[in-house]
N, C-alpha and C positions, 0 to 999 in steps of 0.2 A: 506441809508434808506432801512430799510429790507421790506417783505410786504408776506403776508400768499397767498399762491396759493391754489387749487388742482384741480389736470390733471389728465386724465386717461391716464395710460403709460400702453401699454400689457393688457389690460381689469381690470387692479388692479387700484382703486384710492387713489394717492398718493396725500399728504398734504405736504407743503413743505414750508420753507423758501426761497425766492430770494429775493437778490437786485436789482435795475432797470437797471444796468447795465450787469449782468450775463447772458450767454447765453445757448440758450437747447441745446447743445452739450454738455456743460459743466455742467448744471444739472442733464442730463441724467447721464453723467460718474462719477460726482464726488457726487451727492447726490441719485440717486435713485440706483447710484450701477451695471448699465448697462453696459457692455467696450466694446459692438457688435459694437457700434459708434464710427466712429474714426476722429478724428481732423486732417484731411490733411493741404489745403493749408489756411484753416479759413477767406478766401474772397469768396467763394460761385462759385471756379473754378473748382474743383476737384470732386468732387459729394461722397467723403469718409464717411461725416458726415450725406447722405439723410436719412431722414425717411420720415413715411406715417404722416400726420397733415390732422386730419379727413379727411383721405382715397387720401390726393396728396403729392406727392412725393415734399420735400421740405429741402434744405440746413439746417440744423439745426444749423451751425456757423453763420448765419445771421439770426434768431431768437432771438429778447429776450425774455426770460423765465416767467417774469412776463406778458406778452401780452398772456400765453398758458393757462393763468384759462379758466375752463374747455371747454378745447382740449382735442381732442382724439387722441393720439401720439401710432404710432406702431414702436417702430423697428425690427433689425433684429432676437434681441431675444424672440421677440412674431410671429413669423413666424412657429415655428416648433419647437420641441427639439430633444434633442439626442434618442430617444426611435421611435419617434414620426417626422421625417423629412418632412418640407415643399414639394412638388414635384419640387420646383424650387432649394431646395437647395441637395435635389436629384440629378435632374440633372446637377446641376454642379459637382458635385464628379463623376457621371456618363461621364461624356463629359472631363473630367482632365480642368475644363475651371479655376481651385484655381490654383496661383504658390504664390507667396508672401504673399497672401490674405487680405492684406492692402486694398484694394478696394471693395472687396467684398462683405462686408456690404450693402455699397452703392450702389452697384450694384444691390445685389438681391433686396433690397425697390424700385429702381426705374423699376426694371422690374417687383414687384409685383403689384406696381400702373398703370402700361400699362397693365397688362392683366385685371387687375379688369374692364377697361376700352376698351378695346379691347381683347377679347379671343381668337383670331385667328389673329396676326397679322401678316406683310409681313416680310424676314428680314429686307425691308427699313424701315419698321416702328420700327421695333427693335432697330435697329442701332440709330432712331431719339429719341427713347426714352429713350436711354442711353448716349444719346450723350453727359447731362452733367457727365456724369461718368468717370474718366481718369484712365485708368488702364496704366501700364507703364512697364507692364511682359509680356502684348500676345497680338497679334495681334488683338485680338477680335472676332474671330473665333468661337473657344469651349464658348466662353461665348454667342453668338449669339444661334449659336447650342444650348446651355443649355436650354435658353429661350423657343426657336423651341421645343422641349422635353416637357416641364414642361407645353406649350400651349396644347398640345395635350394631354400628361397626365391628364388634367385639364380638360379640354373637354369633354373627355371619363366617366370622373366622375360625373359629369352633365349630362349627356344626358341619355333620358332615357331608 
């Protein structure tokens, strides 16, 4: 059973087809055209697939897609673009914190929803708010760091 949706995905609203069983990871990549989201371990272990679901960081493989009439869905390619780069996704090319970049996605949304939420946070709080994130190339280091960066960049741009 098909069923008419529309979501706001990147500030653009999309109208769309799902069935009850299709999932926003799967929506995103195969019908809005998005591939920043990626389908790791698709039981809500790995944090490959996070995006922002009106502004929290949320597994998009255990999402179904008809539950997201209108949601407001960001991912990684409403962050910034190539002209035009996020400061978080600055500083990860800044810090070397991409090796595989398999995770990455999910990484930068879950550390974009901690700073919306916290601007200044500890590394402990960093670490806890990436925690569902499984990176499997770095220690987590330069990705911490990254974070650290892009809080203070962020800061400095706020403040008056």
């Amino acid at each position: 059973m098909k069923k008419s949706i529309s979501l706001k995905l990147n500030g653009h609203l999309y109208a769309l087809e799902v069935e009850a069983k299709d999932l926003l990871v799967d929506v995103i990549r195969e019908k809005a055209g998005l591939m920043g989201t990626k389908e790791g371990c698709g039981t809500g272990e790995c944090g490959a697939c996070t995006v922002l679901l009106d502004g929290e960081a949320v597994n998009s493989c255990l999402c179904l897609a008809i539950a997201m009439e209108g949601k407001e869905i960001v991912t990684v390619e409403g962050l910034g673009d190539p002209s035009n780069l996020h400061p978080l996704q600055q500083a990860f090319i800044d810090n070397g914190a991409v090796q595989c970049g398999f995770c990455i996605p999910g990484l930068l949304m879950s550390a974009e929803a901690l700073l919306r939420k916290n601007p200044n946070p500890t590394e402990q709080e960093i670490r806890e708010g990436i925690a569902g994130n499984i990176c499997r190339c770095t220690g987590y280091l330069k990705i911490v760091q990254s974070i650290e960066q892009a809080a203070s960049v962020l800061q400095r741009a706020t403040s008056p």
